[in-house]
C-alpha positions in Angstrom: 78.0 210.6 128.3 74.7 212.3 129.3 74.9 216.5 129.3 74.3 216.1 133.4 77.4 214.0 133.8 79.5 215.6 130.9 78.6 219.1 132.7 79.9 217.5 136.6 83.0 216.0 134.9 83.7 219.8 133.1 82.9 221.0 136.9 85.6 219.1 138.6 88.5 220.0 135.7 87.2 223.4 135.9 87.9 223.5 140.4 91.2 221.1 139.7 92.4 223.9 137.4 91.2 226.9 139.8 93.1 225.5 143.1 96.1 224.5 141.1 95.8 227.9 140.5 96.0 229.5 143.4 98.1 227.3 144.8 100.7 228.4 142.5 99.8 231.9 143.2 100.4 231.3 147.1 104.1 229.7 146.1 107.0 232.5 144.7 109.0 231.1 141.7 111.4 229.9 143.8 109.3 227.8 146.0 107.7 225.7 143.2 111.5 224.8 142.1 112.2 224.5 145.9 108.7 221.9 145.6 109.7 220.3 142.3 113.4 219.7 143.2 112.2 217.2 145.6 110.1 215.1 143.8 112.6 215.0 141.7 114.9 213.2 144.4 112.2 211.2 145.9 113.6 207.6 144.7 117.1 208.8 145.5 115.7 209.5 149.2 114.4 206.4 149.5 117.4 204.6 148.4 119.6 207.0 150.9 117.2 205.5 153.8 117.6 201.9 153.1 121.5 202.9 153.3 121.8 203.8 156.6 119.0 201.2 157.8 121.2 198.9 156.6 124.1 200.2 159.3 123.2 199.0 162.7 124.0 202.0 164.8 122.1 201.3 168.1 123.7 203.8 170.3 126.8 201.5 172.3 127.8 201.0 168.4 130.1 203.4 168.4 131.4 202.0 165.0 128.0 202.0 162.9 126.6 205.6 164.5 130.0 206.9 163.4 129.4 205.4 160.1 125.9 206.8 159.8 127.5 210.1 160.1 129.7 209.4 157.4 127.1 209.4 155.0 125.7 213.0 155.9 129.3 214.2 156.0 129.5 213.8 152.7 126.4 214.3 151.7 126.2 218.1 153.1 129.8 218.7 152.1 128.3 217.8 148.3 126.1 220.8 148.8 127.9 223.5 150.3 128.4 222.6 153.7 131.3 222.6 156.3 131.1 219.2 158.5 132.9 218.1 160.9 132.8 215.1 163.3 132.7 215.8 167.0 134.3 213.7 169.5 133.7 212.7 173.2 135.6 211.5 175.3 136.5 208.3 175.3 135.6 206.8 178.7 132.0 208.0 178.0 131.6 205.5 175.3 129.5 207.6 173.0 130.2 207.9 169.4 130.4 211.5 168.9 128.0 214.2 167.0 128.1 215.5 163.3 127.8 219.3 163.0 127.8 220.9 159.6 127.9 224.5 158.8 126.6 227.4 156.7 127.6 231.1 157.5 124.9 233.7 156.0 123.5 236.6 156.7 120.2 236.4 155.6 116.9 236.0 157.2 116.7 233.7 160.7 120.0 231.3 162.0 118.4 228.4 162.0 119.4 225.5 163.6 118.5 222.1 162.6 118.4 218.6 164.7 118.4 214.6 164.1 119.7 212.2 165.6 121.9 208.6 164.2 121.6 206.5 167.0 118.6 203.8 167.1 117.7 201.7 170.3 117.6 198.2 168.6 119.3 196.5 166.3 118.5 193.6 163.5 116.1 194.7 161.2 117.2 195.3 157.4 115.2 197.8 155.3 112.1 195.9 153.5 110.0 197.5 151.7 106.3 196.7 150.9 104.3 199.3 149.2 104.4 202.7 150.6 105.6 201.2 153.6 109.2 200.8 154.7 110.3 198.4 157.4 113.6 198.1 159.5 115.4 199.0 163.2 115.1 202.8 163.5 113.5 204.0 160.4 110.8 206.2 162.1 113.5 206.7 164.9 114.6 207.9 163.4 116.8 207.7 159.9 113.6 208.6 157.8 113.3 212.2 159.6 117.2 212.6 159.2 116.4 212.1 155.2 114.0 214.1 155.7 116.2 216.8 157.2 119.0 216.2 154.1 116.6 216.2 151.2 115.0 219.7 152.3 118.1 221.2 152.1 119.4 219.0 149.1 116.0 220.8 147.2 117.1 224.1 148.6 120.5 224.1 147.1 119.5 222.8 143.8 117.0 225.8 143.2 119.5 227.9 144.5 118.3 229.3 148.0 121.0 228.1 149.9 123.0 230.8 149.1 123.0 233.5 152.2 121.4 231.1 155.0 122.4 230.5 158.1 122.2 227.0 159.0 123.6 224.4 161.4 122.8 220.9 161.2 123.4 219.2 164.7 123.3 214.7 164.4 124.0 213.6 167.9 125.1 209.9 168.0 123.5 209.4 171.5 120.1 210.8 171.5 118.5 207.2 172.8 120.7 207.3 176.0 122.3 210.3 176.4 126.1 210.1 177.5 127.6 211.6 180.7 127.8 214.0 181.7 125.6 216.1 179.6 127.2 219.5 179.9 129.6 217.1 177.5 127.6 215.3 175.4 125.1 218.4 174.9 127.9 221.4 175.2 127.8 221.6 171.6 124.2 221.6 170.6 123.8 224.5 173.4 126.6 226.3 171.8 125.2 226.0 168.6 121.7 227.0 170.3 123.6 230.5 171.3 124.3 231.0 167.8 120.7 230.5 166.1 117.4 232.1 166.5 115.2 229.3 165.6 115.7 224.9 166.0 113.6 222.9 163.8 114.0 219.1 165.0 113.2 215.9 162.7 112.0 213.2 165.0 109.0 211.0 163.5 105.9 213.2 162.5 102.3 212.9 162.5 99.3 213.6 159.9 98.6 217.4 159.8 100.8 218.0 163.3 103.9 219.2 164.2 105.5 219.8 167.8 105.0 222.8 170.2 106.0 221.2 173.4 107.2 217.9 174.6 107.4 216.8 178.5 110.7 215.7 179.7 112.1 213.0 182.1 114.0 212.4 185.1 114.8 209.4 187.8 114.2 208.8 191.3 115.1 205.9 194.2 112.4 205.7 196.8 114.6 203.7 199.8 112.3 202.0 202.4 113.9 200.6 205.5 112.2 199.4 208.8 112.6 197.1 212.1 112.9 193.2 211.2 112.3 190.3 213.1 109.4 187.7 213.6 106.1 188.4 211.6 104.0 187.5 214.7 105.1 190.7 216.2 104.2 193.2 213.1 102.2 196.0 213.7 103.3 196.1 217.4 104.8 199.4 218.7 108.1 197.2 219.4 108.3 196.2 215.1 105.7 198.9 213.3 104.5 198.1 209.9 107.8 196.9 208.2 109.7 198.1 204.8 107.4 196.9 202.3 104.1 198.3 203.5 105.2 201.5 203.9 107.0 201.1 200.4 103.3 200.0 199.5 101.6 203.6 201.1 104.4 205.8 199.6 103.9 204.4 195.9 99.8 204.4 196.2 99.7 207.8 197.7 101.5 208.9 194.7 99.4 207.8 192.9 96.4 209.2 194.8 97.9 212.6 194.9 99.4 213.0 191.6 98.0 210.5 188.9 95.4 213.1 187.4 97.6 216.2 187.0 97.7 217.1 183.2 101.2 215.9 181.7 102.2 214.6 184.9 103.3 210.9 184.7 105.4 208.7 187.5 106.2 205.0 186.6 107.4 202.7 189.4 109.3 200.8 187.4 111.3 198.9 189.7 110.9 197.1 193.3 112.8 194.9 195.3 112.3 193.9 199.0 113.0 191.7 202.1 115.2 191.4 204.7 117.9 192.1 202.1 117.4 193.7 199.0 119.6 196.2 196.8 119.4 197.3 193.2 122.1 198.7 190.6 121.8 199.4 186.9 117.8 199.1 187.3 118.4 195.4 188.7 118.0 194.2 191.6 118.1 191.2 194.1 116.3 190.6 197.6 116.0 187.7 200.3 113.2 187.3 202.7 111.3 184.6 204.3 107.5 184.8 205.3 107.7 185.0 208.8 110.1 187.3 208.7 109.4 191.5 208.5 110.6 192.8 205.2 113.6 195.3 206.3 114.5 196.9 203.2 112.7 197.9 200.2 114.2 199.3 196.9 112.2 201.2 194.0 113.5 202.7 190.9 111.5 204.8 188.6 110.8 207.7 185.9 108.5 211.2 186.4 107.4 213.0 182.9 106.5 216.6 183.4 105.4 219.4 180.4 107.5 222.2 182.3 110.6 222.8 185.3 108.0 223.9 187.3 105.7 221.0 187.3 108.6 218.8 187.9 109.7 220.9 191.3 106.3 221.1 192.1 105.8 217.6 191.8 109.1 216.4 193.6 108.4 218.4 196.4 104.7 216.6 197.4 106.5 213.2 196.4 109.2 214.7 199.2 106.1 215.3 201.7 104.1 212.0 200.9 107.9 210.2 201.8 108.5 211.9 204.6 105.0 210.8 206.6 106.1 207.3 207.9 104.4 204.3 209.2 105.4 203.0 212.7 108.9 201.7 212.8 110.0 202.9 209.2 111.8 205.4 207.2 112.6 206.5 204.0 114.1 208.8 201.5 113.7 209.4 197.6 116.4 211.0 195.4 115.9 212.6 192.2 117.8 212.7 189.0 118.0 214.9 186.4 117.5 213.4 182.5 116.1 215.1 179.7 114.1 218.4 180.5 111.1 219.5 179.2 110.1 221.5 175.9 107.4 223.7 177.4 104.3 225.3 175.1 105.9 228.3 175.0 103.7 231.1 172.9 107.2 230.9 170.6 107.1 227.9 169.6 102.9 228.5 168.5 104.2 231.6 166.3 106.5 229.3 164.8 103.4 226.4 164.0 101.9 229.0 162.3 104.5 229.9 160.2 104.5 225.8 159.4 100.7 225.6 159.4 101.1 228.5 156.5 103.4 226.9 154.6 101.1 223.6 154.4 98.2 225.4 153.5 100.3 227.1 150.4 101.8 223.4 149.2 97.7 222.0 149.3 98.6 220.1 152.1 96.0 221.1 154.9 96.3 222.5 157.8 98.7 221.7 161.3 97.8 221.8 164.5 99.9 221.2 167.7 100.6 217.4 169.0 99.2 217.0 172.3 102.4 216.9 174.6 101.2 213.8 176.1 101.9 211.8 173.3 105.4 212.2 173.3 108.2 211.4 174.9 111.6 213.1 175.6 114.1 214.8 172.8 117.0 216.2 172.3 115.7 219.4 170.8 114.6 220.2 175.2 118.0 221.2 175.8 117.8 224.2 173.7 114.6 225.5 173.5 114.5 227.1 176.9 117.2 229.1 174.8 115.4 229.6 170.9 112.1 228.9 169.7 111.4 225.2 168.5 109.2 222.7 166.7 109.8 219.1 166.6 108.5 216.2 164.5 108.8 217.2 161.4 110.3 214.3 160.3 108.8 210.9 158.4 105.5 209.5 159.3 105.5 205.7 161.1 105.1 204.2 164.1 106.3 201.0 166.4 109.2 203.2 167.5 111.8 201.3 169.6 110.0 197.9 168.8 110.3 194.9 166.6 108.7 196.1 163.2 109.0 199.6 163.1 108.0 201.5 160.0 107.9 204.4 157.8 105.6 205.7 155.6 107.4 206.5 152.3 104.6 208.2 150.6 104.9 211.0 153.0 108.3 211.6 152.8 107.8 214.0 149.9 105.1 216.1 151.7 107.5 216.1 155.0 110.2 217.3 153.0 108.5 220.2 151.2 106.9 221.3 154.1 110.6 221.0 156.1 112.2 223.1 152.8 109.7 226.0 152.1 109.7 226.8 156.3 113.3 227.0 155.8 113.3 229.1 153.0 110.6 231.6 154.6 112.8 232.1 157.9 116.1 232.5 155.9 114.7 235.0 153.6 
């Protein structure tokens, strides 16, 4: 080994030894147990996760979400928690939620979200490497291990003892049952009674969540005059259903397509002389030389804030409201998930995260561009608490064939999840 090379290779122990250094300086006693605790469970958190892979529980399975929920009954019952499971009514054919309780009195009530349902069904756990494969492992059963491990590593250093914390599973996150002052009565409640909500959908390298946009519906209904396609465009027939179906959905597009966080999605159209739709199907009649009478479209609007949704419903109002000859039409809005807006809150909170990082070695965490997510459960409360969402696993191909999970992130998730709830219950 030549002095040059021996001297580089004394360099690197030397700067290994230094950050190790501070980076134990940055973490309390406690913290390093917290840290330590679940590496110490990583295999069993893996093996937990192919589990409840293994139970289908898309969300009309009202049998396997129910048995997914099992699982962290016990689980959080092991470690000092009092669960319960939370029935709904049974013509809304929804499985139900899984609340578990800790009364303390120290530091911040904080309130932490997951969900058991999945959208498909079909594909057993497989692992291949670091990666893990099967029907809603990043959607997301890896983040709800995530969520059970931090606080399995909290109670076996100890710093359980005092919190305040409610964990909230909903068995219907994917498709939300009716009506939602129901199916979401109890995550409000338990909103009311907590000062921060932490949510564990899928994550992202070095982000977490500030904001998510939300959804709703709306029916654009097109009628006009019918009768022999010779005589369209006359005064006596106008323009016909489908035409001005055709202005309405471009001059959407036109006027709203470049608004920041703003998306519309026709997802849906039917038309002739007959058409209806139900269920987001639909049927329709027509012949060629015959004016289309009736046109039907169904579709979805994502907006970052209430505002931007009113603001956008109204000029879709306007634009609807400007017929073509011989035609009318109305559009009808419903209400879905709303939306988890930036709110200066929820970027004292990323800090807090983005500290917590920094002190485990892990790097820094910025904020998700909203855009790049959809809607979430934690939206109905955080008009109510501060928030931050995805801190759960790491993987992709959400709600398709294939999805996967990177285990070798499951560890960092977890300690990040654990020490931010240690800081706020302090």
């Amino acid at each position: 080994m030549t002095k040059t090379f021996k001297g580089f290779f004394v360099f690197i122990i030397l700067t290994a030894i230094f950050a190790g250094s501070l980076l134990a300086q940055n973490l309390s006693d406690a913290e390093r147990k917290i840290a330590a605790a679940v590496d110490t469970d990583a295999e069993r958190q893996i093996a937990l996760l192919e589990k409840i892979v293994n139970i289908e529980s898309p969300t009309e399975n009202l049998d396997g979400v129910r048995a997914v929920g099992m699982i962290f009954k016990k689980e959080l019952e092991a470690i000092g928690f009092t669960a319960r499971w939370i029935e709904m009514p049974k013509e809304m054919k929804r499985a139900g939620h899984l609340i578990a309780e800790r009364r303390g009195s120290k530091g911040k009530r904080i309130l932490l979200l997951g969900h058991l349902d999945t959208v498909l069904r079909g594909e057993k756990f497989r692992r291949e490497g670091n990666l893990a494969y099967g029907t809603g492992i990043s959607d997301m059963k890896a983040g709800d291990a995530v969520l059970l491990y931090a606080l399995k590593s909290l109670a076996a250093a100890g710093a359980l003892e005092g919190a305040n914390i409610t964990v909230l599973l909903t068995g219907d996150e994917e498709n939300s049952g009716e009506p939602l002052e129901t199916s979401r009565g109890d995550m409000i409640a338990a909103a009311r009674r907590s000062d921060i909500v932490l949510s564990f959908e899928s994550g992202g390298n070095g982000v977490a969540t500030v904001a998510r946009r939300g959804i709703g519906d709306w029916m654009l209904e097109v009628t006009g005059k019918t009768g022999h396609s010779s005589q369209i465009f006359k005064e006596t027939m106008g323009s016909g259903a489908i035409f001005e179906a055709a202005r309405i959905i471009n001059q959407f597009y036109e006027t709203l397509a470049k608004e920041k966080y703003l998306t519309f999605n026709p997802a849906l159209i039917v038309g002739g002389t007959e058409a209806e739709s139900a269920d987001f199907t639909g049927k329709a009649a027509g012949k060629t030389n015959v004016v289309a009478a009736r046109v039907v479209v169904r579709g979805d609007l994502r907006f970052i804030s209430k505002e931007q949704e009113e603001a956008a419903r109204n000029k879709m109002r306007e634009i609807v409201a400007k017929n073509l000859p011989g035609t009318s039409a109305k559009i009808t809005f419903s209400d879905g998930i709303p939306a988890m807006a930036p709110a200066d809150a929820n970027y004292e909170l990323l800090k807090k995260l983005d500290a917590v990082s920094r002190d485990l070695g892990f790097g820094e965490i910025k904020p998700l561009d909203p855009g790049e997510r959809g809607a979430g459960d934690i939206s109905y409360v955080t008009h109510l608490i501060p928030g931050l969402d995805g801190l759960g696993a790491i993987g992709t191909k959400a709600h398709a064939p294939g999805e996967v999970a990177e285990l070798n992130t499951l560890p960092q998730q977890t300690k990040r999840a654990a020490l931010l709830v240690y800081r706020l219950t302090r």
